[in-house]
Backbone of each chain as ProteinMPNN parsed JSONL, in Angstrom:
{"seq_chain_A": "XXXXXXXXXXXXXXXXXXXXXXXXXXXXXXXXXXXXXXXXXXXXXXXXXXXXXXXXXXXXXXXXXXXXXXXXXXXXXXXXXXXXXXXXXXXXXXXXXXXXXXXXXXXXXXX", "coords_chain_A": {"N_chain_A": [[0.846, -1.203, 0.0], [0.144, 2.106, -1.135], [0.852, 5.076, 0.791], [-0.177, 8.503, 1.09], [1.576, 10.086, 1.823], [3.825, 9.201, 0.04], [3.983, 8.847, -3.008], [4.736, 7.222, -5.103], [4.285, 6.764, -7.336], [4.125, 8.763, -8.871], [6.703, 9.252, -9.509], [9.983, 10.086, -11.749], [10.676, 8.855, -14.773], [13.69, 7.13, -14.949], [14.59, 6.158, -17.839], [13.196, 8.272, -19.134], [14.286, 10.221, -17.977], [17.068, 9.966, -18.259], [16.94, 10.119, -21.609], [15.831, 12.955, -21.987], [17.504, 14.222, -21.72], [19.971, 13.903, -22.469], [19.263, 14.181, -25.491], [18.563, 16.822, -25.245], [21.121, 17.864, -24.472], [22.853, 20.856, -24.489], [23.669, 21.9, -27.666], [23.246, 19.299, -28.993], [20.714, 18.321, -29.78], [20.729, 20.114, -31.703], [23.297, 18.951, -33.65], [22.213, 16.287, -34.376], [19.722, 17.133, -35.68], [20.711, 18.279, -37.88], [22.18, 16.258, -39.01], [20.112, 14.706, -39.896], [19.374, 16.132, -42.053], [20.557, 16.155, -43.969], [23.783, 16.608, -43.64], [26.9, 15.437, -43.588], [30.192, 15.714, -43.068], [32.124, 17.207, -40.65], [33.302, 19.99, -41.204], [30.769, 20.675, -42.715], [28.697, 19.87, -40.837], [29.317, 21.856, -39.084], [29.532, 24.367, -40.248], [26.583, 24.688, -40.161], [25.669, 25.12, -37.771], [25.079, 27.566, -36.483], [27.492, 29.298, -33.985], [28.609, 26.912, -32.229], [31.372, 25.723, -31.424], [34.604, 24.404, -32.841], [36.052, 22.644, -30.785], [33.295, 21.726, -29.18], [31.936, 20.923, -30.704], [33.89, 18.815, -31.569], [33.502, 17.334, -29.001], [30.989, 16.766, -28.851], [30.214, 15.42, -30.887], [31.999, 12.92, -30.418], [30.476, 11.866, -27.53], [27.663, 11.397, -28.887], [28.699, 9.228, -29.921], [29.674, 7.382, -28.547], [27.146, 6.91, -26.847], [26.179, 5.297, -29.152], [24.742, 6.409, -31.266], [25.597, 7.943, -33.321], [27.854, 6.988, -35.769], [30.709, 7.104, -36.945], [32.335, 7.084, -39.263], [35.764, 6.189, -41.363], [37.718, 6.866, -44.089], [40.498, 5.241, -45.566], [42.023, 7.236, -46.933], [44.859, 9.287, -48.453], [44.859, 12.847, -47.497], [43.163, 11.11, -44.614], [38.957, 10.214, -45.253], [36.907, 11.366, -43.356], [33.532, 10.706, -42.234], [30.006, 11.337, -40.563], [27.344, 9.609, -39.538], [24.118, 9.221, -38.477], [22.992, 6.084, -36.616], [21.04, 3.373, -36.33], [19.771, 3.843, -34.139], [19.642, 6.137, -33.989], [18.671, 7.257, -36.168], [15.75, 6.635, -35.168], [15.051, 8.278, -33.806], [13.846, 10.308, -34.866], [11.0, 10.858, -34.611], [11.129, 12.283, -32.425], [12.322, 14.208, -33.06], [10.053, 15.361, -34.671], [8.346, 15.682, -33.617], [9.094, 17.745, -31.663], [9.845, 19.802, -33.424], [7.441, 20.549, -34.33], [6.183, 21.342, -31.654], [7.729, 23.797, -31.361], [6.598, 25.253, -33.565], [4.344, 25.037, -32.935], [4.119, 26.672, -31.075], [5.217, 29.606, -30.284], [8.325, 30.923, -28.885], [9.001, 32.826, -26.188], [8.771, 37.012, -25.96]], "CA_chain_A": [[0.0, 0.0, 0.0], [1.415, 3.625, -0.975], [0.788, 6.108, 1.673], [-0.204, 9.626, 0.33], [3.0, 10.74, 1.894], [4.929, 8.649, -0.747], [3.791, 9.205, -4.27], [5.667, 6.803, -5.492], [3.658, 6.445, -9.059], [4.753, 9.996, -9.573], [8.516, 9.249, -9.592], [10.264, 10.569, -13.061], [10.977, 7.394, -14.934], [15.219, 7.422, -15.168], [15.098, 5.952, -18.843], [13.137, 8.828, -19.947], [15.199, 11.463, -17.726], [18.281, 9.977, -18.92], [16.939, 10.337, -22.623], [15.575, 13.456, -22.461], [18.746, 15.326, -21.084], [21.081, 13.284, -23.635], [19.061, 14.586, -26.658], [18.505, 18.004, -25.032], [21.722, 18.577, -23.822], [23.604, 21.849, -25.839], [24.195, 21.262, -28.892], [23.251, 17.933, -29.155], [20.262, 18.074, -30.645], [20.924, 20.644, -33.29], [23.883, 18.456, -34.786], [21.341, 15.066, -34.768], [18.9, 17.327, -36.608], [21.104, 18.792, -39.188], [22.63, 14.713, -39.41], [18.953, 14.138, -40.474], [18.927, 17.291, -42.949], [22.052, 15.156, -44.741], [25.118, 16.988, -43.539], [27.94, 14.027, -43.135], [31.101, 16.07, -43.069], [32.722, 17.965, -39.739], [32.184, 21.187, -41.711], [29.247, 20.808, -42.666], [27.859, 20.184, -39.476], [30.074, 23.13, -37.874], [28.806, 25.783, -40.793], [24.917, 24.443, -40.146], [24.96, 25.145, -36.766], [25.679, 29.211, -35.798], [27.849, 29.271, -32.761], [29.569, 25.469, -32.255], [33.172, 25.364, -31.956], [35.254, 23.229, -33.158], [36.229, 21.617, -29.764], [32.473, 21.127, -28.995], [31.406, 20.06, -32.206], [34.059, 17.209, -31.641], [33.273, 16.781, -28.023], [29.472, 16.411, -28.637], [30.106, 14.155, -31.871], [32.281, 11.944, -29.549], [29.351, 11.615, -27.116], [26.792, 10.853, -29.552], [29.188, 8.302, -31.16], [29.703, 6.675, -27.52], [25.733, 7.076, -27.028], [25.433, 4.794, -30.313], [23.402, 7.226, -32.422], [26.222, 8.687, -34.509], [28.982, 6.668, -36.406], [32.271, 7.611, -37.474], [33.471, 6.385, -40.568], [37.087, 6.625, -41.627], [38.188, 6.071, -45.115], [41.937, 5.583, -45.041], [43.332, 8.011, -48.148], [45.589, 10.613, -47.619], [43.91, 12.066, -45.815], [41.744, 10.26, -44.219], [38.463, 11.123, -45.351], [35.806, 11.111, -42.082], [32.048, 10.843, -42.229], [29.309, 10.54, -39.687], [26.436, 9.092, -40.226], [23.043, 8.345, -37.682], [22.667, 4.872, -36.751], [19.64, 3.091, -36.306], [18.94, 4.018, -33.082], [19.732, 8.058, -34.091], [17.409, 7.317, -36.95], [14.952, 6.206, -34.703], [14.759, 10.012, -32.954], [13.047, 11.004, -36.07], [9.793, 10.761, -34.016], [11.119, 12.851, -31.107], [12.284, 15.753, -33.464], [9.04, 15.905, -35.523], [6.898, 15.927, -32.423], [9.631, 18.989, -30.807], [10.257, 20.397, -34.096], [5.608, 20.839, -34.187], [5.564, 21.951, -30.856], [8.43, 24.631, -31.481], [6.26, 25.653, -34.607], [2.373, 25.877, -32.597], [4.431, 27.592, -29.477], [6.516, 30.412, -30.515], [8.934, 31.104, -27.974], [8.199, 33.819, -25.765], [10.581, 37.618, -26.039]], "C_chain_A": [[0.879, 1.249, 0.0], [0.559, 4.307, 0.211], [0.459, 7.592, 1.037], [1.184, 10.498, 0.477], [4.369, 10.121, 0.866], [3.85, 8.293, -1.77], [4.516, 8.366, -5.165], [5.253, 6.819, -7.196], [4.031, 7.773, -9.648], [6.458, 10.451, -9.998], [9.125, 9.368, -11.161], [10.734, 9.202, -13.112], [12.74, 7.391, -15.627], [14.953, 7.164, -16.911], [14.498, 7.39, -19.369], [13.901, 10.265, -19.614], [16.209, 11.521, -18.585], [17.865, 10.618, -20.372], [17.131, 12.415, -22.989], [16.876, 14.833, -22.454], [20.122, 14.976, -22.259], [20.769, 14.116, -25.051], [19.195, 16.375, -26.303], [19.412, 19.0, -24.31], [22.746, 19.889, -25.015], [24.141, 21.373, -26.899], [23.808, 20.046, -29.565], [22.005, 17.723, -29.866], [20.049, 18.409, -31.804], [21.626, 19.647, -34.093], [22.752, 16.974, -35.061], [20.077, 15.672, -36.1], [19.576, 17.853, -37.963], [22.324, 17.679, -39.576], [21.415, 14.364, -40.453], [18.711, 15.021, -41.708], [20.26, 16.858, -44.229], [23.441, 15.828, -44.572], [25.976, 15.935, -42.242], [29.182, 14.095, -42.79], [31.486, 17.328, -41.545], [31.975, 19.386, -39.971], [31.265, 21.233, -42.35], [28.48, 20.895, -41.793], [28.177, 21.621, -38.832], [29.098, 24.403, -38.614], [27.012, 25.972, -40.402], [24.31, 24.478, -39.095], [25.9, 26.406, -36.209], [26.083, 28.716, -34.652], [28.536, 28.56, -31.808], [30.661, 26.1, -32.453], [33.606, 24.354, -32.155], [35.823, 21.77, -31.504], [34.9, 20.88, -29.086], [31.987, 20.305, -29.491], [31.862, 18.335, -32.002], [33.847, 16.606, -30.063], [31.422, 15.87, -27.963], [29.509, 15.076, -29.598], [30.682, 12.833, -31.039], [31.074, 11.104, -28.461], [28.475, 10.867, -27.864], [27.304, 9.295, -30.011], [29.11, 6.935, -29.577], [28.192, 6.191, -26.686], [24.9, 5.525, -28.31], [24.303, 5.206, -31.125], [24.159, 8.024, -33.277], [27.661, 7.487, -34.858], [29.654, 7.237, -36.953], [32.832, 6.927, -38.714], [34.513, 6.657, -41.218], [37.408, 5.631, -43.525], [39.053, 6.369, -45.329], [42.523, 5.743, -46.216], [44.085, 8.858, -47.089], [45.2, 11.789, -48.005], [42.904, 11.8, -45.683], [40.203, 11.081, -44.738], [37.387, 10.722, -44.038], [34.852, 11.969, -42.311], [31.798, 10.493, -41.209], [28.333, 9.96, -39.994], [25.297, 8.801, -38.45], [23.186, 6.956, -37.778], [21.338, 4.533, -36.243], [18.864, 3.676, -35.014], [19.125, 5.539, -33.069], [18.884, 8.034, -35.061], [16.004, 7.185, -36.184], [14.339, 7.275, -33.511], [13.42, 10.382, -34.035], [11.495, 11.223, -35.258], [9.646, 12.272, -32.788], [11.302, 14.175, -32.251], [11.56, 16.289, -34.52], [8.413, 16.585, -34.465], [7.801, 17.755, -31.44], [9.453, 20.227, -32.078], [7.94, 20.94, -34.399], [5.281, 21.52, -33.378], [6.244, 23.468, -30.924], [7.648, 25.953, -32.526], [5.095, 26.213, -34.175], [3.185, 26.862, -31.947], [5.613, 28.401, -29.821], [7.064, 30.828, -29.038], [8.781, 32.849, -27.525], [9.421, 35.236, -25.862], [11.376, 37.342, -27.298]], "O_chain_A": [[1.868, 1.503, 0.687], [-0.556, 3.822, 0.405], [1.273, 7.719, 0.122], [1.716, 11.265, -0.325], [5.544, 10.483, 0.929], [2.92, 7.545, -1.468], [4.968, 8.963, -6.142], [6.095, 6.89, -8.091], [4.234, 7.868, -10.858], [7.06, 11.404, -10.493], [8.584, 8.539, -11.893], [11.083, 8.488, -12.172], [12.886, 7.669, -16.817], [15.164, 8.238, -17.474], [15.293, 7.902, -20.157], [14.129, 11.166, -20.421], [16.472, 12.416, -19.388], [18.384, 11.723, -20.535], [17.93, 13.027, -23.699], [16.982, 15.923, -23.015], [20.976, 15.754, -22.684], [21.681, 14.637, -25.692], [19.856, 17.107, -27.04], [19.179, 20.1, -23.81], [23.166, 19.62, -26.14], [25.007, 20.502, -26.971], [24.112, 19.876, -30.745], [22.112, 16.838, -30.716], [19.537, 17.782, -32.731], [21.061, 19.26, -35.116], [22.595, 16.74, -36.26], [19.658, 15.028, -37.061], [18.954, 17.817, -39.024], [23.273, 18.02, -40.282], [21.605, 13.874, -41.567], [17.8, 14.644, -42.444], [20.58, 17.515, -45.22], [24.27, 15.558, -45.441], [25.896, 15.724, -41.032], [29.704, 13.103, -42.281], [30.901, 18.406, -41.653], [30.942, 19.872, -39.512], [30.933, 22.402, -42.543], [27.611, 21.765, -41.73], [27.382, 22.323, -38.207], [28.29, 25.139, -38.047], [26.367, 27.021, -40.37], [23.129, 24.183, -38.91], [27.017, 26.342, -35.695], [25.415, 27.84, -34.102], [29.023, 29.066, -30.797], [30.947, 26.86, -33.378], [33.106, 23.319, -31.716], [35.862, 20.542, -31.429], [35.028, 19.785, -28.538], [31.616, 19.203, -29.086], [31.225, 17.286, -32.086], [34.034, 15.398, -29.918], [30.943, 14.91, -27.358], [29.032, 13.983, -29.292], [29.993, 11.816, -30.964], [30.84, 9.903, -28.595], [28.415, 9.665, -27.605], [26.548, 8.389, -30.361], [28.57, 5.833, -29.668], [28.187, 5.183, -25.978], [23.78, 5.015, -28.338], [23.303, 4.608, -31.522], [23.559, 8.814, -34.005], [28.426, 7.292, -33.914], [29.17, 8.126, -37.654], [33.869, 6.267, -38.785], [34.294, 7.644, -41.919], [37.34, 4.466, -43.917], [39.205, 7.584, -45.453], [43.307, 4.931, -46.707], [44.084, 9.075, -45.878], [45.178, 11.821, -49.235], [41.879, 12.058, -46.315], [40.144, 12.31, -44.683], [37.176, 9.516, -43.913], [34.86, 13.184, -42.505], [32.499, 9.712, -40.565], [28.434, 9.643, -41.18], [25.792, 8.249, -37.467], [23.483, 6.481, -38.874], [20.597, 5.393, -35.767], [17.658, 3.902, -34.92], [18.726, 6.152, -32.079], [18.072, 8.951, -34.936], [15.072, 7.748, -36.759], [13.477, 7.101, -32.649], [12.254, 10.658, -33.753], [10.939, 12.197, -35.766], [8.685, 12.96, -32.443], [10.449, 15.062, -32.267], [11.92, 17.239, -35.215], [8.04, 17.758, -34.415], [7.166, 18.6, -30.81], [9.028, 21.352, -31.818], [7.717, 22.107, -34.723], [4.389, 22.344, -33.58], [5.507, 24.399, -30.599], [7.897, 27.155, -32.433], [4.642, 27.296, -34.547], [2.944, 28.023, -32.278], [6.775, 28.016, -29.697], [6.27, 31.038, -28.121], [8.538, 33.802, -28.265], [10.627, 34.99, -25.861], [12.545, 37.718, -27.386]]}, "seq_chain_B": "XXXXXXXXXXXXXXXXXXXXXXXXXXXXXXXXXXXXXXXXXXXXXXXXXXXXXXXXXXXXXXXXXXXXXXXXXXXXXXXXXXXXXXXXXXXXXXXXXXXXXXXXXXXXXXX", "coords_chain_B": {"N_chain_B": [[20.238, 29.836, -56.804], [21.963, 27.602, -54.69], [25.05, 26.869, -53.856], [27.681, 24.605, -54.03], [29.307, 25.232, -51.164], [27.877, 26.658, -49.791], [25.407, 25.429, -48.048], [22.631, 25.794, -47.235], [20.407, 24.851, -46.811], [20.963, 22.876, -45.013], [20.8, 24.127, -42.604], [20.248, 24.691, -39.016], [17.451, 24.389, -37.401], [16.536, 27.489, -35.777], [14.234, 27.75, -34.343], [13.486, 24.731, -33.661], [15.852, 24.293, -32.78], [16.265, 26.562, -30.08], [13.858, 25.174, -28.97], [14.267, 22.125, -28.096], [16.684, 22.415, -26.487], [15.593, 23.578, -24.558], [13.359, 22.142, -23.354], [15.242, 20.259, -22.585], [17.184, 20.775, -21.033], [18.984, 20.531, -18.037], [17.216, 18.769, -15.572], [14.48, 20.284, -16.529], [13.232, 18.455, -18.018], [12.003, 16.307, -16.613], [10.588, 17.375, -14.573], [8.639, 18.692, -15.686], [7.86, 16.475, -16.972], [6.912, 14.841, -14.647], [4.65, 16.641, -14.054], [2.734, 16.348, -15.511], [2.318, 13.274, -14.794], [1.172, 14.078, -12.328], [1.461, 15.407, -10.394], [1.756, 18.323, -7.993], [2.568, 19.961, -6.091], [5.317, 21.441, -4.509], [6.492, 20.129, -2.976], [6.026, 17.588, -3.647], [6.684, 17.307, -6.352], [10.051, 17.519, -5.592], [10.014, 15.033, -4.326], [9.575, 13.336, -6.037], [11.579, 13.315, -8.289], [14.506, 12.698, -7.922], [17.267, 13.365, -6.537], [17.248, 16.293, -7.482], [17.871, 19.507, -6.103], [16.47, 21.695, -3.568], [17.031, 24.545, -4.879], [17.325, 24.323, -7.237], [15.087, 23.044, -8.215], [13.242, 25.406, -7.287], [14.572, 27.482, -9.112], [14.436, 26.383, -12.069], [11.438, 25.636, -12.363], [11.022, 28.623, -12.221], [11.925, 29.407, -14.367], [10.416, 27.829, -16.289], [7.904, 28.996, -15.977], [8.542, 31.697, -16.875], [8.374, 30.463, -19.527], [6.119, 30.505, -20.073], [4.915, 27.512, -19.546], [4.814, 26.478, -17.384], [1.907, 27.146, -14.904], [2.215, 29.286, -12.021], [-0.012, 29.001, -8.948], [-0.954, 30.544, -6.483], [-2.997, 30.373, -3.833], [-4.571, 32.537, -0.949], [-3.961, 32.04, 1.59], [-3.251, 31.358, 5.285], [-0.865, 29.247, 6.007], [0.276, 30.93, 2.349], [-1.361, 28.644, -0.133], [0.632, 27.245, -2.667], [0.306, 25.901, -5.338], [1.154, 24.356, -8.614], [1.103, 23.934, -12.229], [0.678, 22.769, -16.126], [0.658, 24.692, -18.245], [-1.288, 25.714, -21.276], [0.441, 25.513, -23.525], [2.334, 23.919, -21.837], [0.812, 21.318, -22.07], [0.984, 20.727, -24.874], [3.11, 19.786, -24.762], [2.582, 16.672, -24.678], [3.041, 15.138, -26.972], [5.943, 15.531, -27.11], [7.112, 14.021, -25.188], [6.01, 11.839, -24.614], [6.947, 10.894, -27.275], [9.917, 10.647, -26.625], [9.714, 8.969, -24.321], [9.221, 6.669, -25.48], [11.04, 6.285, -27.441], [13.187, 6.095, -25.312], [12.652, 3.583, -24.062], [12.579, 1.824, -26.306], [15.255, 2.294, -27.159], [17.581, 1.038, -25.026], [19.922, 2.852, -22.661], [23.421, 2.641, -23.164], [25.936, 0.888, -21.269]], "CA_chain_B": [[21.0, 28.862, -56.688], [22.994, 27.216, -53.903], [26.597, 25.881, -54.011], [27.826, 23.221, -52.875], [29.83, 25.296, -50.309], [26.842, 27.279, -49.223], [24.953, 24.357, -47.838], [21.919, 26.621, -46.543], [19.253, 23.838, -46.71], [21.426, 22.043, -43.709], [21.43, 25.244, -41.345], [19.452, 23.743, -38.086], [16.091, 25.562, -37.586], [16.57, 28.543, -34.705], [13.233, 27.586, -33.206], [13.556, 23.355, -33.009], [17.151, 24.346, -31.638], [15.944, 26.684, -28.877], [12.872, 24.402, -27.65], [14.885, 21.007, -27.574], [17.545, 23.023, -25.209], [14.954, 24.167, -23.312], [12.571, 20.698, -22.45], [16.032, 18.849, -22.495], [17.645, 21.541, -20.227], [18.944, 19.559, -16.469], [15.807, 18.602, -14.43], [13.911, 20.505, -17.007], [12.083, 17.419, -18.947], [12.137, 15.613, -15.308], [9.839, 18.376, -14.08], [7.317, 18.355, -16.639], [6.884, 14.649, -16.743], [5.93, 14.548, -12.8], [3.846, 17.195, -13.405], [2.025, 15.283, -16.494], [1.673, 12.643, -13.72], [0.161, 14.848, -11.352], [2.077, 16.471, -8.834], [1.273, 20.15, -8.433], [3.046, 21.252, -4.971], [6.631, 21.844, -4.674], [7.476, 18.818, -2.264], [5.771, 16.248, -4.568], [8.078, 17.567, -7.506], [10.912, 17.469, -5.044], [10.123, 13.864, -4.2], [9.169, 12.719, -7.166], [12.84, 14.068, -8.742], [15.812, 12.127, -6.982], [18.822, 14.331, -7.156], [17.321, 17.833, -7.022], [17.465, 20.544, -5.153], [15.136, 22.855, -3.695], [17.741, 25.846, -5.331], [17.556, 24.133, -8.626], [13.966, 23.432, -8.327], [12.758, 26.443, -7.802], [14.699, 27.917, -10.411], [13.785, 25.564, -12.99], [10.133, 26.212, -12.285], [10.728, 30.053, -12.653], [12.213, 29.727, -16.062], [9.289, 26.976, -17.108], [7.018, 29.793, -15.595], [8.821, 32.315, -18.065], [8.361, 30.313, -21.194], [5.0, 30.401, -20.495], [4.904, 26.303, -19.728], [4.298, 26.069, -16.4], [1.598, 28.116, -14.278], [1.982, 29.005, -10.388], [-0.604, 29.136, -8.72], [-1.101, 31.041, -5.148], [-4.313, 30.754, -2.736], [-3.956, 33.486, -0.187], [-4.359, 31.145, 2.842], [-2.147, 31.441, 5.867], [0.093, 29.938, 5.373], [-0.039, 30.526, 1.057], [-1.31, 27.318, -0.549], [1.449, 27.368, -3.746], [0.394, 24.905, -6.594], [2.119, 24.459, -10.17], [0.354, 23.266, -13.176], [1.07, 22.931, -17.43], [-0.388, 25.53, -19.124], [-2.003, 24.881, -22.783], [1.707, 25.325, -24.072], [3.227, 22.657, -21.393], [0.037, 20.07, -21.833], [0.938, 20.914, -25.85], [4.575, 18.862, -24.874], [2.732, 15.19, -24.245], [3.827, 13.888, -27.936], [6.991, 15.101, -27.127], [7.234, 13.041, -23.607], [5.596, 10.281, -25.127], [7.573, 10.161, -28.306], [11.168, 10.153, -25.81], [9.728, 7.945, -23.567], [9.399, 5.504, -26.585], [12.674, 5.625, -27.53], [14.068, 5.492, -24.234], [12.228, 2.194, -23.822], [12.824, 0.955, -27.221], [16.862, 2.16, -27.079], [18.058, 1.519, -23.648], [20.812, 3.308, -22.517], [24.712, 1.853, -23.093], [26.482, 1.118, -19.801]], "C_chain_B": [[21.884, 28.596, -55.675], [24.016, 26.603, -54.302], [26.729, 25.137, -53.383], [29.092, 23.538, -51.641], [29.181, 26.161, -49.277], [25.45, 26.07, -48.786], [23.316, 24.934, -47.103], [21.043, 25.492, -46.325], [19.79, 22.996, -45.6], [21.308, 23.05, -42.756], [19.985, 24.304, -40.166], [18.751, 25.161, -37.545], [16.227, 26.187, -35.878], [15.617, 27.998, -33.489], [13.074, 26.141, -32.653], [14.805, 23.457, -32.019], [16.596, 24.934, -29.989], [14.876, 25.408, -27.656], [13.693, 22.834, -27.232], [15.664, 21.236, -26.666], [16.856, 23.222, -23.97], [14.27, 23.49, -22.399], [13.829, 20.129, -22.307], [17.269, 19.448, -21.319], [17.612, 20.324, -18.52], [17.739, 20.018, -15.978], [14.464, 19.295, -15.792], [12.666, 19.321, -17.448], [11.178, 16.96, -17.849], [10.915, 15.967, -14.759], [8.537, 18.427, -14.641], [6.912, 17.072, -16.822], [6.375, 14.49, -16.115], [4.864, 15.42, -13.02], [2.753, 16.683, -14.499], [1.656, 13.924, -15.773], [0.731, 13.071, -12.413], [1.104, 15.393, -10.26], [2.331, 17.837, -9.348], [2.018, 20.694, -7.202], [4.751, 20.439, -5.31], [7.571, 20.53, -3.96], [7.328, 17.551, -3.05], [6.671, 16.019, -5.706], [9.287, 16.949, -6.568], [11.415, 15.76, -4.931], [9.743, 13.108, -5.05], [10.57, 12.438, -8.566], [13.947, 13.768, -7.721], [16.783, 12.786, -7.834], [18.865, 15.808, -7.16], [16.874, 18.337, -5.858], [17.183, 21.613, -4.947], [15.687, 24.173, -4.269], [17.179, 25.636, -6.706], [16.237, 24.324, -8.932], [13.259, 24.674, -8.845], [13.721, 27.606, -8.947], [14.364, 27.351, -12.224], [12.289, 25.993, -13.457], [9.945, 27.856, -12.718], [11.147, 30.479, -14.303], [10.965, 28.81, -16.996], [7.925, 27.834, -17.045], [6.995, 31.029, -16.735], [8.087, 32.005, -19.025], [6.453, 29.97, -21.376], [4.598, 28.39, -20.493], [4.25, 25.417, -18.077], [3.794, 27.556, -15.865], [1.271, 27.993, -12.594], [0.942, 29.657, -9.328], [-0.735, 29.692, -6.943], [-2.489, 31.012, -4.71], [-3.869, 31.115, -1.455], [-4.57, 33.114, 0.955], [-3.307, 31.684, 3.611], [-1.773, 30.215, 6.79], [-0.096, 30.15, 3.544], [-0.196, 28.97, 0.735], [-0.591, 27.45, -2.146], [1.046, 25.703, -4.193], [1.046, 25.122, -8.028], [0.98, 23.933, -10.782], [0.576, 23.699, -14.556], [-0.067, 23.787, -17.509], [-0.532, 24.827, -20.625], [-0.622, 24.884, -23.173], [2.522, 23.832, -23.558], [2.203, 21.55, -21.524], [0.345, 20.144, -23.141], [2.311, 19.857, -25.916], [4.168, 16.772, -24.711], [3.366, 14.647, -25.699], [5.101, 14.088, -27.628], [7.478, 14.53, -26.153], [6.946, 11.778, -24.156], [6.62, 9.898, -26.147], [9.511, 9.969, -27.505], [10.769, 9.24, -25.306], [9.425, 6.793, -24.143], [10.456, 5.136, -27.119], [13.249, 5.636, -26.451], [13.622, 4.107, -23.936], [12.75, 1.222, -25.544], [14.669, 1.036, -27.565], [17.233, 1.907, -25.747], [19.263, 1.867, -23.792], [21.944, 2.301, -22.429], [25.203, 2.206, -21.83], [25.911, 1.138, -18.736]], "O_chain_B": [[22.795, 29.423, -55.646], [23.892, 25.732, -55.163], [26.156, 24.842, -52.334], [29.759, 22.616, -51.17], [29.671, 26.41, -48.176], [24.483, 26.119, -49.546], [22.931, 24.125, -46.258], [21.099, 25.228, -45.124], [18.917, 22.253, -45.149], [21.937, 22.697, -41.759], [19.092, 23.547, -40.545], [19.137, 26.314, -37.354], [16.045, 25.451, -34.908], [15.879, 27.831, -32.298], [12.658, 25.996, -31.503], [14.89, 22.966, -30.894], [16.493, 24.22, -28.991], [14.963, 25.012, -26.493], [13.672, 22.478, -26.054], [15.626, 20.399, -25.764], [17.237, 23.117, -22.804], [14.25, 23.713, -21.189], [13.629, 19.086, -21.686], [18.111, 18.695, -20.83], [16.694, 19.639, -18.069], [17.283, 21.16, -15.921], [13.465, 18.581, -15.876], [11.464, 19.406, -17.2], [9.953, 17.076, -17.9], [10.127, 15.077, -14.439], [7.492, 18.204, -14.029], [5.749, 16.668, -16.82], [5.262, 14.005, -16.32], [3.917, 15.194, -12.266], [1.636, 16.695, -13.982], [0.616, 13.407, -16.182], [-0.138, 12.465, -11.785], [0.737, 15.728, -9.133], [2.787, 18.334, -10.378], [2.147, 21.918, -7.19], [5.149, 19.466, -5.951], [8.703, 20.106, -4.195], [8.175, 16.664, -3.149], [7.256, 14.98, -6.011], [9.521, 15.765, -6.812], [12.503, 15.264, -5.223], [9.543, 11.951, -4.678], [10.512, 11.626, -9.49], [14.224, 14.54, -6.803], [17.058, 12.834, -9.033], [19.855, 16.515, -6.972], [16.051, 18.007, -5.004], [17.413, 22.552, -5.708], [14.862, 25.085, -4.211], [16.632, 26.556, -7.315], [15.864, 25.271, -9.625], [12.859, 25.009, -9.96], [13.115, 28.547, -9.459], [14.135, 28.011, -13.238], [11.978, 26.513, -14.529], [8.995, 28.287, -13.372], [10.838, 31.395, -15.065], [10.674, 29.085, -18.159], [6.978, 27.579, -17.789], [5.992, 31.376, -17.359], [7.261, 32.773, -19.517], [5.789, 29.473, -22.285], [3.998, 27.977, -21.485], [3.626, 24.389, -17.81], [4.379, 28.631, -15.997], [0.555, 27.19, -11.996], [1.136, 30.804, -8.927], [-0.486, 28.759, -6.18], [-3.226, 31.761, -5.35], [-3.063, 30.448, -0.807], [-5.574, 33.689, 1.375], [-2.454, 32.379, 3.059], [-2.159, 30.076, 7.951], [-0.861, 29.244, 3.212], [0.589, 28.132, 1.179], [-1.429, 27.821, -2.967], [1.357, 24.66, -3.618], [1.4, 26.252, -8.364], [0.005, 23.525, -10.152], [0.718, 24.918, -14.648], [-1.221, 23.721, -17.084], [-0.054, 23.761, -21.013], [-0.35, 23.684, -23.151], [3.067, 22.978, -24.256], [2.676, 20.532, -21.019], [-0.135, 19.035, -23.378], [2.553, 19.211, -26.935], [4.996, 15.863, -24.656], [4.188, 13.736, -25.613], [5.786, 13.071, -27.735], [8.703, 14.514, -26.268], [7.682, 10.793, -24.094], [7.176, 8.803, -26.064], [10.235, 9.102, -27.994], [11.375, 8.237, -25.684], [9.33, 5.806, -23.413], [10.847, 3.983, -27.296], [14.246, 4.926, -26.581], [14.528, 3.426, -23.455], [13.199, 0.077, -25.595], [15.29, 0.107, -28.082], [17.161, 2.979, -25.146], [19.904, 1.464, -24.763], [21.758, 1.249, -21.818], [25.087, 3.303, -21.284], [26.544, 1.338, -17.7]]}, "name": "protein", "num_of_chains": 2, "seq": "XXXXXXXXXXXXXXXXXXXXXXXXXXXXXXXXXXXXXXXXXXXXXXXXXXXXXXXXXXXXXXXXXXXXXXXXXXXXXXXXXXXXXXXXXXXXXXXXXXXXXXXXXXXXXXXXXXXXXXXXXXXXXXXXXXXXXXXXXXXXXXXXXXXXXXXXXXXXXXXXXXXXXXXXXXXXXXXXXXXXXXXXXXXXXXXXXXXXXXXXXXXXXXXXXXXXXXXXXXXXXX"}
């Protein structure tokens, strides 16, 4: 039996904290959305998102890549050429940044 | 005509950028989920939210109060009875709660 003093059914559910702080942490979900808009190249991502630096850019891509929602692909000329690419489970956002990218669109931000 | 070093069709849209920062902001999402479960006073959040604190809290709340997402409610009892509650903007966020909390269940987290 819960107690009214313990709420327990109201407790935030960790998988979706964790998620929602991963996708929504700086930066992080601009470069996933302009992954999905087809830019595969470093600069590309860097020019497509005002304000990124280069040390974030590769700190956040690292993340994501350790996350398993962004791959790294290396193709070994000289030099190397490196792509990223979504993987299935960064494809599988597509849901989350229609439904943000709708609400962003009814609810203009306020100021 | 665009070039192919003017990539404009990749730039990442101003207004999906701000609102994903802003629900995905620490404790932010956290906050609005419990209160999409029902908790409306300040200790139920509190205890409902392992890890914050009452500083963060109530600052959290005053910027979700800002964006127009959450509204606080005062009855001029003594002592005040202080309730919270989504406004049409924050009850406007369930697809995007629902559509994270689908991929956090259908990706679980690495590690």
């Amino acid at each position: 039996m819960v107690s009214a003093s313990e709420p327990l059914d109201l407790q935030v559910c960790d998988a979706f904290h964790r998620a929602i702080e991963l996708i929504g942490r700086r930066w992080s979900g601009a470069i996933i959305s302009v992954m999905f808009k087809g830019a595969d190249r470093f600069c590309q991502l860097r020019e497509a998102i005002p304000g990124i630096s280069d040390r974030l850019l590769t700190e956040r891509l690292k993340e994501l890549e350790d996350e398993g929602i962004v791959l790294r692909d290396v193709v070994p000329t000289r030099p190397p050429q490196v792509s990223y690419r979504l993987t299935e489970k960064g494809l599988a956002l597509a849901p989350v940044l229609d439904s943000v990218a709708a609400w962003a669109h009814d609810w203009p931000a306020k100021g």
